[in-house]
SETI-661140 format. One record per residue: chain; z, x, y of N, C-alpha, C, O, CB in turn; residue in three letters. Coordinates in steps of 0.2 Angstrom, whole numbers. Glycine has a CB too. Layout:
SETI-661140
  chain    nzz    nxx    nyy   cazz   caxx   cayy    czz    cxx    cyy    ozz    oxx    oyy   cbzz   cbxx   cbyy  res
      A      Z      X      Y      Z      X      Y      Z      X      Y      Z      X      Y      Z      X      Y  ALA
...
END
This chain:
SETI-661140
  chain    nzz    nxx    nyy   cazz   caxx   cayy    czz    cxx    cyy    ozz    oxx    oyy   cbzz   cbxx   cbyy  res
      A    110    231    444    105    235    440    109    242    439    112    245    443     98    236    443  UNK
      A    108    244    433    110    251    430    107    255    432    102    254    435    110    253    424  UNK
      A    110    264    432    106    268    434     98    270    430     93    272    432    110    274    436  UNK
      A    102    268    423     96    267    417     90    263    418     84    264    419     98    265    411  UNK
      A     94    257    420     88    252    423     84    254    428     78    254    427     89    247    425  UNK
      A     88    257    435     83    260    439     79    265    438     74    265    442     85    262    443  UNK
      A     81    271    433     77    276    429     71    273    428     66    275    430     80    277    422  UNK
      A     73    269    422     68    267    418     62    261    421     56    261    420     71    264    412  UNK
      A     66    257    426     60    253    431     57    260    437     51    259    439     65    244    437  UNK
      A     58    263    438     54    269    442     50    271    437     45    268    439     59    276    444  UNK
      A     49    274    432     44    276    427     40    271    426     34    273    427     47    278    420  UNK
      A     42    263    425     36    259    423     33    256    429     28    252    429     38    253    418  UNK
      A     35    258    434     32    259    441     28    263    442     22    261    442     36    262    446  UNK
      A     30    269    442     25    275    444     19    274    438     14    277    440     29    283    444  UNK
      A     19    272    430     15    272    427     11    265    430      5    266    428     17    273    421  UNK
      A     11    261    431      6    256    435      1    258    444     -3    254    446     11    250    436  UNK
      A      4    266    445      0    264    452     -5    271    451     -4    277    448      6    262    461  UNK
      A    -10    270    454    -15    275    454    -13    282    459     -8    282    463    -22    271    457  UNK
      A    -16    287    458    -12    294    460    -14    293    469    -19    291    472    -16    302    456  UNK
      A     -8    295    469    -12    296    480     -6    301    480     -1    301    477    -11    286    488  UNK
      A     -8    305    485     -3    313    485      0    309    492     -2    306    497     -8    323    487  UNK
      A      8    311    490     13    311    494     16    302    496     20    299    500      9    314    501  UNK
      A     12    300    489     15    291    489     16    291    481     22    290    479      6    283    492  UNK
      A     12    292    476      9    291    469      8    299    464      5    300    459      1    286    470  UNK
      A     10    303    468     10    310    465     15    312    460     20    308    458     10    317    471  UNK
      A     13    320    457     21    323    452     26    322    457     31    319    455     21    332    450  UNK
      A     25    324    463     30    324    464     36    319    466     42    319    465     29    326    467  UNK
      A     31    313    468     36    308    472     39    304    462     42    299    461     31    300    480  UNK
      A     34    309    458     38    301    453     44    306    451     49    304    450     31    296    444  UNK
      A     44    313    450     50    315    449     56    313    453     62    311    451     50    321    449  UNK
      A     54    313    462     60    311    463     61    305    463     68    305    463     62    313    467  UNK
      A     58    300    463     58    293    461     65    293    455     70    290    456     50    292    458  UNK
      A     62    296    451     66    297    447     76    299    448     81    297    446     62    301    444  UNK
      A     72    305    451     82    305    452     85    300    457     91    298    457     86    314    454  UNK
      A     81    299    462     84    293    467     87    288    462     93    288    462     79    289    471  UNK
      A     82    285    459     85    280    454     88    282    449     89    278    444     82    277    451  UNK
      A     91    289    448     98    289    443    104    292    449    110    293    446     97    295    435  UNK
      A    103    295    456    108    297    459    110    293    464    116    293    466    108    303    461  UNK
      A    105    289    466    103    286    473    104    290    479    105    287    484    107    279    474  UNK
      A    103    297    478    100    300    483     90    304    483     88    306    477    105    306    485  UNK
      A     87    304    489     82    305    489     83    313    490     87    315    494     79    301    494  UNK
      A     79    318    484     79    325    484     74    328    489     74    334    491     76    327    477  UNK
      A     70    321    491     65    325    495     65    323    503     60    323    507     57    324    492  UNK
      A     72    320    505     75    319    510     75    324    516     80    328    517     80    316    509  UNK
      A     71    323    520     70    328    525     63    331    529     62    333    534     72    332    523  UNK
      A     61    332    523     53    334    522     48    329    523     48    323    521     52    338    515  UNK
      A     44    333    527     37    329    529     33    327    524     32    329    518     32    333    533  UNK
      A     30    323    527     24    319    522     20    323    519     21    329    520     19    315    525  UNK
      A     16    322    516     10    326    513      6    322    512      9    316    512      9    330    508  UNK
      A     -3    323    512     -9    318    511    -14    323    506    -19    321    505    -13    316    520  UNK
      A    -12    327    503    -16    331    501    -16    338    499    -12    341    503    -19    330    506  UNK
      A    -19    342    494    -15    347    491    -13    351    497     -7    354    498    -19    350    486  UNK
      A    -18    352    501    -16    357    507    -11    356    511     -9    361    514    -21    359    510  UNK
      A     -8    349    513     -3    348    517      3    348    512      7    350    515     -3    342    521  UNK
      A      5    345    505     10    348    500     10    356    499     15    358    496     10    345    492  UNK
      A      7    359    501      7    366    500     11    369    505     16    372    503      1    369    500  UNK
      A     10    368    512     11    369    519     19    366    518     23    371    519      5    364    524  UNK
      A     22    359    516     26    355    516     30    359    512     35    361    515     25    348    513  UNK
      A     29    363    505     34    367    502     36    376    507     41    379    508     30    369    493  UNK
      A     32    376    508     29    383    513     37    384    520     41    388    521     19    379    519  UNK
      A     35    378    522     40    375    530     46    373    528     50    373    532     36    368    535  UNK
      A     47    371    522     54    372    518     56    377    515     62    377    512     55    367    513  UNK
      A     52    384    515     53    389    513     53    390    506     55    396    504     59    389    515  UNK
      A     50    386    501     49    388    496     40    389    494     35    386    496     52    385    493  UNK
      A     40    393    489     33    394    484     31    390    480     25    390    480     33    399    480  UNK
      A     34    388    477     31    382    473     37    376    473     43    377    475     29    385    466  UNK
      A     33    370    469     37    364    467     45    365    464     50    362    465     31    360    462  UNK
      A     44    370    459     49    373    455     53    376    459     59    374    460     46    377    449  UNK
      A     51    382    463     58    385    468     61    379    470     68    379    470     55    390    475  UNK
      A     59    373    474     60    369    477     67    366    472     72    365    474     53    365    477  UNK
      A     65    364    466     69    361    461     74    364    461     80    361    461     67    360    456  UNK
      A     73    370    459     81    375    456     84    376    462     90    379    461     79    384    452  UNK
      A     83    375    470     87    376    474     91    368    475     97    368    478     82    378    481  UNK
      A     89    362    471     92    358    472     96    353    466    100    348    466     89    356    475  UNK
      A     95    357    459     97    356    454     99    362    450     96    367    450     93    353    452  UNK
      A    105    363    446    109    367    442    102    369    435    100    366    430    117    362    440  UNK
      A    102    375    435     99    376    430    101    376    422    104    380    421     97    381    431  UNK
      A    100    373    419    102    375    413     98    375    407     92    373    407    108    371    412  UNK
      A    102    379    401     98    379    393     92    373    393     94    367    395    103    377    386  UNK
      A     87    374    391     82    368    389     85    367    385     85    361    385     75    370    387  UNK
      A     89    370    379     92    366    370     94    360    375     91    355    374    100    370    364  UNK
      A     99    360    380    103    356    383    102    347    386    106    343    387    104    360    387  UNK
      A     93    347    388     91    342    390     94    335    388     97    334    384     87    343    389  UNK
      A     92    330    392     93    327    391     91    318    395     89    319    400     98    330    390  UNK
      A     91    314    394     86    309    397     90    311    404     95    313    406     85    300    395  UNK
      A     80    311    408     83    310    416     82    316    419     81    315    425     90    308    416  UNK
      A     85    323    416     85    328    417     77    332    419     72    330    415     89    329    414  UNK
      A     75    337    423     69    341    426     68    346    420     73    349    418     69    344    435  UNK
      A     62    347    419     59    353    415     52    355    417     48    351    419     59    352    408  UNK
      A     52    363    416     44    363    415     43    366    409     47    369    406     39    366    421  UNK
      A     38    365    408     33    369    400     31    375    402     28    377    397     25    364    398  UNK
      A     30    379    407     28    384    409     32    389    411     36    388    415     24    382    412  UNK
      A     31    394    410     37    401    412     35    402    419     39    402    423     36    410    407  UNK
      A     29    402    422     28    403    429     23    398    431     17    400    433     27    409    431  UNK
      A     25    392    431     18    387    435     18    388    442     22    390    446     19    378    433  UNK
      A     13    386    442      8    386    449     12    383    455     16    378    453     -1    382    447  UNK
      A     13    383    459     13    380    466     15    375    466     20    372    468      9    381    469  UNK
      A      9    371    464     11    363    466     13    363    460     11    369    461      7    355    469  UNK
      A     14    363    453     15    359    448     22    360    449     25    364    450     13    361    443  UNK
      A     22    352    447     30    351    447     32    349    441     28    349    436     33    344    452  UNK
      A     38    349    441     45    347    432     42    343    428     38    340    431     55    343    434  UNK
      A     44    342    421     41    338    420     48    330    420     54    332    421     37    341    414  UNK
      A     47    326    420     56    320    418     55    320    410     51    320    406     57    308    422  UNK
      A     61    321    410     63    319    401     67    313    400     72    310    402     69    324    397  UNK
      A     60    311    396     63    305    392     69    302    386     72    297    385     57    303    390  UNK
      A     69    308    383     72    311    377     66    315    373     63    319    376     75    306    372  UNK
      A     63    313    367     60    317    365     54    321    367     51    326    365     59    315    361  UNK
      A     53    315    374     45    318    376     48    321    384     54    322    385     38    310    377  UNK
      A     44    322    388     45    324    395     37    321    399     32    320    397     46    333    395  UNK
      A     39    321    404     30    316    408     29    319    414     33    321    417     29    306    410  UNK
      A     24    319    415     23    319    424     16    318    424     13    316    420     25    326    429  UNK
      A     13    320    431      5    317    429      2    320    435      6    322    439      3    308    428  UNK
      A     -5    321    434    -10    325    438    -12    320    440    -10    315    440    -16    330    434  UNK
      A    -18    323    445    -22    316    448    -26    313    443    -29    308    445    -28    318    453  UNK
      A    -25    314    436    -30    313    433    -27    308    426    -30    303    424    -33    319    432  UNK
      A    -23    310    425    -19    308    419    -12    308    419    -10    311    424    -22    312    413  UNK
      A     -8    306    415     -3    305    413     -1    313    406     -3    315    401     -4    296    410  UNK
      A      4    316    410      6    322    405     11    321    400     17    320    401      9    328    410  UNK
      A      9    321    394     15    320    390     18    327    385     14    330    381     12    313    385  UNK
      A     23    328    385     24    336    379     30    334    377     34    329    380     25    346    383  UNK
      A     31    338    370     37    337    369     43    341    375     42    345    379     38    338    362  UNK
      A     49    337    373     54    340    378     56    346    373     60    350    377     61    335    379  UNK
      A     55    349    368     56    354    361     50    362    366     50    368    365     49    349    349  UNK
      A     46    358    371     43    364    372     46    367    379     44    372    381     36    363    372  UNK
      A     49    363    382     54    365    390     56    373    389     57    376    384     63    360    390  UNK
      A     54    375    395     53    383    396     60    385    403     63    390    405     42    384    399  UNK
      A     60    378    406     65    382    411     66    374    412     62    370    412     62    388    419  UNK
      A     76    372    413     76    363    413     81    365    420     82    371    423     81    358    405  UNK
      A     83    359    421     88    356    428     91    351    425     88    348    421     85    352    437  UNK
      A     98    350    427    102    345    426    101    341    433    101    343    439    110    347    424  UNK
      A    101    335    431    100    328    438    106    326    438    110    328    442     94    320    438  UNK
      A    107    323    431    116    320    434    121    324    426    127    323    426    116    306    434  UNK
END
């Protein structure tokens, strides 16, 4: 299997299972995601979480403020024009704490709440990361 293929079977994964924090969340499907294009795990090291208040605590005891500090400490920042499948973005100049990157698909970018599936375009990326 390709890293595309592992890409892209990670996404149609994570879009089949219901949200559960710290198994089925933003988070684990982004890194889901770069596992299956680097085959390393980003969130190797760090404890579990069950719940907003233990991912909070989890970013906290690793030393960062939010999902996003988290990222830029382990990915190169670069131009949003630059994106490109695969690579992390968010839509927001200063999101909140837990909100994490969003993955780019190419034109779109996704990630998802407890509630739904986030779709934007990638035209609206506000701050990106290169994965590979």
């Amino acid at each position: 299997m390709t890293c595309e293929d592992a890409f892209t079977a990670a996404v149609y994964r994570h879009r089949g299972l219901a949200f559960a924090w710290g198994e089925a969340d933003c988070v684990r499907f982004w890194a889901d995601c770069v596992l299956a294009l680097t085959g390393g795990d980003p969130l190797a090291g760090l404890p579990a979480w069950s719940c907003p208040r233990s991912a909070v605590r989890t970013l906290r005891m690793a030393g960062f403020d939010s999902v996003t500090a988290f990222v830029a400490s382990r990915f190169p920042e670069i131009d949003p024009a630059e994106l490109r499948r695969g690579d992390l973005a968010t839509a927001e100049s200063d999101p909140q704490a837990l909100v994490s990157p969003l993955v780019v698909l190419g034109a779109e970018m996704i990630n998802r709440d407890e509630t739904r599936w986030i779709v934007v375009p990638s035209a609206a990326a506000v701050r990106a990361f290169r994965v590979i």
